[in-house]
C-alpha positions in Angstrom: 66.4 107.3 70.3 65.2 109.9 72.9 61.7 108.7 72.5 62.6 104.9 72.8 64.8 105.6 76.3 61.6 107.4 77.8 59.4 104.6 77.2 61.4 102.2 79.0 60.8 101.7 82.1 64.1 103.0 84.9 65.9 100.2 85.9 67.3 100.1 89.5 70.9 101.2 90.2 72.8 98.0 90.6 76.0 98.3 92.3 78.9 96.0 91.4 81.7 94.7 93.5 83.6 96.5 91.0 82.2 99.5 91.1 82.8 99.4 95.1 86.3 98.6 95.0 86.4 101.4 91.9 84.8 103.8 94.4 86.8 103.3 97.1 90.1 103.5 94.7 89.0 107.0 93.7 88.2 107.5 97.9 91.7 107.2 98.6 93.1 108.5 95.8 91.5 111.7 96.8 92.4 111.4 99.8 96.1 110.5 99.5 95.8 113.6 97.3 94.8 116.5 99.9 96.7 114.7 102.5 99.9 115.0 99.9 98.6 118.8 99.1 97.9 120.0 102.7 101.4 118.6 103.6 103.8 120.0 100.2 104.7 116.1 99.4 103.9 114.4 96.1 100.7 112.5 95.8 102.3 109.8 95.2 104.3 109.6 98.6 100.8 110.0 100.2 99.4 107.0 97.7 102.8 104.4 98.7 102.3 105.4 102.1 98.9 103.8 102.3 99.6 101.0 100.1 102.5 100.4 102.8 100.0 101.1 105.6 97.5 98.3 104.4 100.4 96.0 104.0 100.8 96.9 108.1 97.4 95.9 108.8 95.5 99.2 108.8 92.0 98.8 109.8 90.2 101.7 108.3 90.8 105.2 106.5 91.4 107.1 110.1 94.8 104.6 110.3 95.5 105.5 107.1 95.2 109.1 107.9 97.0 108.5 111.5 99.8 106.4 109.8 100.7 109.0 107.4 100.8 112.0 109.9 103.2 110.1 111.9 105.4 110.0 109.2 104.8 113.9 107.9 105.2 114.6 111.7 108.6 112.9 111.6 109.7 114.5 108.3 109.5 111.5 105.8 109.2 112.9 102.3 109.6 109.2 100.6 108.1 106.1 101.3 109.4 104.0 103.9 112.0 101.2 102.6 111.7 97.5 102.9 114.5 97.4 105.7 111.9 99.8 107.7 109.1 97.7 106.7 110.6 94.8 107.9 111.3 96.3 110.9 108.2 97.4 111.9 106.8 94.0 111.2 109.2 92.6 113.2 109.0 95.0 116.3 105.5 95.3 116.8 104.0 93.6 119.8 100.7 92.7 118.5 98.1 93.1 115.4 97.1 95.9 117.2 96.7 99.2 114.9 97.7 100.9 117.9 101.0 99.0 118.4 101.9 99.2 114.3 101.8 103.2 115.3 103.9 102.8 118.2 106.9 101.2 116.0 105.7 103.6 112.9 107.1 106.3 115.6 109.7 104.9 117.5 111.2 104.4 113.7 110.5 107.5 112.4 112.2 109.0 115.4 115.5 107.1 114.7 115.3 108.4 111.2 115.6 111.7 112.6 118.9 113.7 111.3 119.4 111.2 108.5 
């Protein structure tokens, strides 16, 4: 069998959109990971949070990074809830990144002492 695979000729790497959107999976799976590890949470507070954070319109993996140390910064050790989702939708001025993170911390902030 060795013999018969050497004889062939290589064929080119062909990459699939599923093996893109697999790669990128395990990307922020790893990353959700250290950010979780680096921070004492559970991965899977890191891996909701950026499920959450797409749902909010996050452009790249630097918002998902930025979104998620807003909420460590804060304190949050759970994802958010659907009331704070709902509110951030709500409050934001624009489809700005930049204004998502401005409600992300005005609401963690009045989550402080709860």
């Amino acid at each position: 069998l060795q013999d018969e695979l050497k004889k062939q000729p290589p064929q080119p790497l062909e990459l699939t959109q599923e093996n893109l959107a697999s790669a990128e999976a395990h990307r922020r799976h790893l990353l959700a990971k250290a950010l979780a590890d680096n921070n004492e949470l559970e991965a899977q507070t890191a891996t909701y949070w950026f499920q959450q954070l797409e749902t909010l319109g996050t452009p790249n993996e630097q918002g998902l990074v930025e979104g998620a140390g807003l909420l460590i910064a804060q304190g949050f050790t759970r994802a958010l809830s659907d009331d704070e989702l709902a509110t951030v939708r709500k409050t934001r001025q624009g489809a700005d990144w930049s204004d998502t993170l401005e409600v992300l911390e005005a609401l963690t902030h009045s989550q402080e002492g709860t």
